[in-house]
C-alpha positions as CSV (number, residue, x, y, z in Angstrom):
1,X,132.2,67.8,137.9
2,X,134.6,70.8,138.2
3,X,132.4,72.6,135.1
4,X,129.5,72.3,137.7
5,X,131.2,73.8,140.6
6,X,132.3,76.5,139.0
7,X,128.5,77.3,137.4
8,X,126.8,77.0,141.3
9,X,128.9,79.4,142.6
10,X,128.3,81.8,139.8
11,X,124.3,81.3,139.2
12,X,124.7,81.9,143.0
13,X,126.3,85.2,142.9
14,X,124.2,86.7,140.2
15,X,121.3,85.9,142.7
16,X,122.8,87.9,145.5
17,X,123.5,90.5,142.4
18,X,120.0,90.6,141.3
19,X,118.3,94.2,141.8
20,X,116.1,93.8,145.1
21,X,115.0,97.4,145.8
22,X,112.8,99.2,143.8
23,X,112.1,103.0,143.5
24,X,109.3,104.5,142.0
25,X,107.6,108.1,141.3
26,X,104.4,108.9,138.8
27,X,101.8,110.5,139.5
28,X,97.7,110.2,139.1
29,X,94.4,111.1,140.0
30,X,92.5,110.2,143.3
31,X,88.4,109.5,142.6
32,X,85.8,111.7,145.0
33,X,84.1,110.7,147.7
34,X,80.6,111.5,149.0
35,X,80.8,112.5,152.3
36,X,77.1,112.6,153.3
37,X,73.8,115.0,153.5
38,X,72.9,116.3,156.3
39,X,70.0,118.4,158.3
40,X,70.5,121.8,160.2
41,X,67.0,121.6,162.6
42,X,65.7,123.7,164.7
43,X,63.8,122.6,167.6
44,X,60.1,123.3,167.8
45,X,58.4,124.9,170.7
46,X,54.9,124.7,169.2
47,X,51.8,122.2,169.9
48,X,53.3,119.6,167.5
49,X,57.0,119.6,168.4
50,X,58.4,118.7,165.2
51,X,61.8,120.0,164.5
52,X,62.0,122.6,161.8
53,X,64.5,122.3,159.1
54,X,66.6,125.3,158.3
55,X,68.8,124.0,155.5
56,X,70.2,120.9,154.0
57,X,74.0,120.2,153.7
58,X,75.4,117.4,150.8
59,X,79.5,117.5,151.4
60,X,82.0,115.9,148.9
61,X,85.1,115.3,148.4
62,X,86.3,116.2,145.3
63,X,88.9,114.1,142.6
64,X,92.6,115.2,142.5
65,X,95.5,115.1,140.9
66,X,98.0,113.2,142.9
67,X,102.0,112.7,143.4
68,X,103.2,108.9,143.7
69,X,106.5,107.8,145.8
70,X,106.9,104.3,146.2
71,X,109.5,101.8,147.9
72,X,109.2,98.6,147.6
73,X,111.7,95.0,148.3
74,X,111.8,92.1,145.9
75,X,111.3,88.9,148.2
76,X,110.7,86.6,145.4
77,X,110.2,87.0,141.5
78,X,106.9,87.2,141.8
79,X,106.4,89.1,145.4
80,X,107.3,92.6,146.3
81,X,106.9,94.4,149.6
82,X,106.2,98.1,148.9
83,X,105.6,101.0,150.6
84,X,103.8,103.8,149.1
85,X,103.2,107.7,149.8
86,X,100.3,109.4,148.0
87,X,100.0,113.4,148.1
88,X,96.9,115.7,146.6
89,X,95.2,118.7,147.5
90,X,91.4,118.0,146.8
91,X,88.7,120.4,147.4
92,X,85.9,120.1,150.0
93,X,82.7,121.6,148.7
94,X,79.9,121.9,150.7
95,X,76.2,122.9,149.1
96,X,73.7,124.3,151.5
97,X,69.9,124.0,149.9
98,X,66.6,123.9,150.9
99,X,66.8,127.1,153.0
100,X,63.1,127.7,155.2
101,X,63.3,131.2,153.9
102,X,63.7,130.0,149.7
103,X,67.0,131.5,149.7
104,X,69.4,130.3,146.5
105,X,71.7,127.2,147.0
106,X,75.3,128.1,147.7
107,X,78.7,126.1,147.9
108,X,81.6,126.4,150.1
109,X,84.8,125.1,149.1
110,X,87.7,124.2,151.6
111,X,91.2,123.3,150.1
112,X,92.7,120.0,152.1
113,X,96.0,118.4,151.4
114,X,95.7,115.0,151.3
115,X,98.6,112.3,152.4
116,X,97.9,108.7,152.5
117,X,100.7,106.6,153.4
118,X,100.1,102.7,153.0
119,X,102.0,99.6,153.0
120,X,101.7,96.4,151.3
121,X,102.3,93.8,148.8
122,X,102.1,92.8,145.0
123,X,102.0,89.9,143.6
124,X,103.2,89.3,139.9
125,X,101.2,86.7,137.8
126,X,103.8,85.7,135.7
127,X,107.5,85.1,137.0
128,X,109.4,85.1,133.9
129,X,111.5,88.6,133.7
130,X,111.6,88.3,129.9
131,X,107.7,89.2,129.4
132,X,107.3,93.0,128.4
133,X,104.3,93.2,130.1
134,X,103.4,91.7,133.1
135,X,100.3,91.7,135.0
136,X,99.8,91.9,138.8
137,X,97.7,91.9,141.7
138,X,98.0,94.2,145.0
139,X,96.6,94.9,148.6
140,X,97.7,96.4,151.2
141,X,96.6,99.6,153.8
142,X,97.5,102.6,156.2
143,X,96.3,105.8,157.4
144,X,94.5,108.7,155.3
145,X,94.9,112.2,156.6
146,X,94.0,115.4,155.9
147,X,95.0,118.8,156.8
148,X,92.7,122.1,156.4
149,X,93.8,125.1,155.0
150,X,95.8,127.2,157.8
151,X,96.5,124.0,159.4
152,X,93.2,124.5,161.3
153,X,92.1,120.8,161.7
154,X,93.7,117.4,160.9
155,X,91.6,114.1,160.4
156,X,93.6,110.9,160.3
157,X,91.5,107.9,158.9
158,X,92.1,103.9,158.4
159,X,93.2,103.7,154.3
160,X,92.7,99.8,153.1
161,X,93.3,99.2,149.5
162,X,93.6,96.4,146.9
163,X,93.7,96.3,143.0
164,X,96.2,95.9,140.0
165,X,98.2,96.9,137.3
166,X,100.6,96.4,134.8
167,X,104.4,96.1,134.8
168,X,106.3,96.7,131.3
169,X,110.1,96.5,131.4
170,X,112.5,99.2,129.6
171,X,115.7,97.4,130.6
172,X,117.3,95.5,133.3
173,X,116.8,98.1,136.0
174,X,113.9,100.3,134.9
175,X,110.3,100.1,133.6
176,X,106.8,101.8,134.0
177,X,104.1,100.9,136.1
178,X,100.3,101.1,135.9
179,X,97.7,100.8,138.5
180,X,94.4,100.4,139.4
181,X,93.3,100.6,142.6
182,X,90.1,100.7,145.0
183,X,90.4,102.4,148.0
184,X,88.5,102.3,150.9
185,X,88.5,105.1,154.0
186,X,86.9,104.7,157.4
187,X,87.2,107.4,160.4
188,X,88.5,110.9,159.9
189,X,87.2,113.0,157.0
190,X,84.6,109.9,156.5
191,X,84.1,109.5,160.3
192,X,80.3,108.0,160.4
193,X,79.6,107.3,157.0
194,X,80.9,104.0,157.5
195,X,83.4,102.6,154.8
196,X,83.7,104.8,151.7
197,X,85.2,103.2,149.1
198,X,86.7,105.2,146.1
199,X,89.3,104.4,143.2
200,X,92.9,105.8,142.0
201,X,94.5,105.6,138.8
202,X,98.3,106.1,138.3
203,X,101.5,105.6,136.4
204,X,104.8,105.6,137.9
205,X,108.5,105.3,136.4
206,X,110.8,102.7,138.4
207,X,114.2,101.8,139.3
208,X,115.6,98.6,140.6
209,X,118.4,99.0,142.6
């Protein structure tokens, strides 16, 4: 009786002692998006009163490297509550083509910074902290914005996400993480092109605190 008082207390206390926090930072890439062609018309004012088109516009959004910062709180072994901060600077390249006077297609380029800032949850598929690797599912979303060179517009979107990944343990407190994950923008930069979906890959190193 007194051997199992004395092991409660203790398997008790190495709960409350277990690492709850976790802190991580990687980095990865961002996929494009296609943002959409459109016309430049010119009304007509002859018998027909078609519009004329002057040129064509095809705008996208192009892939980026990107920095990872990630909080998250261990609720259970196998859920975590995590909050995660994603920062690139992708390019915006416009091509202009089909000019009415033949003249060669051109591109211009815009240089954004990206952050999208999302919160969430992952769930671990396997609860036993002896595996090496572990897989895992996660969802969550948040807000996309992007900021123009000069600071001379700023488009703030809705960011939804889900995917996966892999956990793999170098000791009690730390490990690396990979992910997989689909993202899916509505509004700002994307505003009427409905929901653009687009995916991320990243790795990250962790801490548990």
């Amino acid at each position: 009786m007194c051997a199992l008082l004395t092991v409660a207390p203790a398997a008790a206390f190495a709960q409350l002692r277990s690492p709850r926090v976790e802190v991580g930072v990687g980095g990865g890439i961002m996929g494009g998006l296609s943002l959409g062609d459109r016309d430049a018309m010119l009304p007509n004012t002859g018998t027909t009163g078609t519009p004329i088109r002057l040129f064509s516009t095809e705008t996208t959004l192009e892939p980026a490297a990107v920095l990872d910062i990630r909080l998250g709180y261990q609720v259970t072994p196998r859920l975590m509550v995590e909050g995660l901060l994603s920062v690139g600077q992708p390019t915006l390249t416009t091509s202009l083509a089909n000019d009415v006077e033949s003249a060669p297609a051109v591109e211009a380029t815009t240089s954004l910074t990206e952050y999208v800032v999302t919160g969430g949850a992952a769930w671990r598929l396997s609860p036993n902290p002896r595996r090496r690797w572990i897989p895992f599912v996660s969802g969550g979303g948040g807000v996309a914005r992007h900021v123009y060179e000069g600071r001379s517009l700023i488009e703030s979107g809705v960011d939804v996400y889900a995917g996966g990944g892999m956990l793999h343990a170098l000791s009690a407190r730390t490990g690396v993480r990979l992910d997989g994950r689909v993202h899916v923008l509505r509004d700002g930069i994307a505003k009427g092109q409905g929901v653009s979906p687009r995916a991320a890959l990243s790795g990250s190193i962790f801490v548990r605190f």
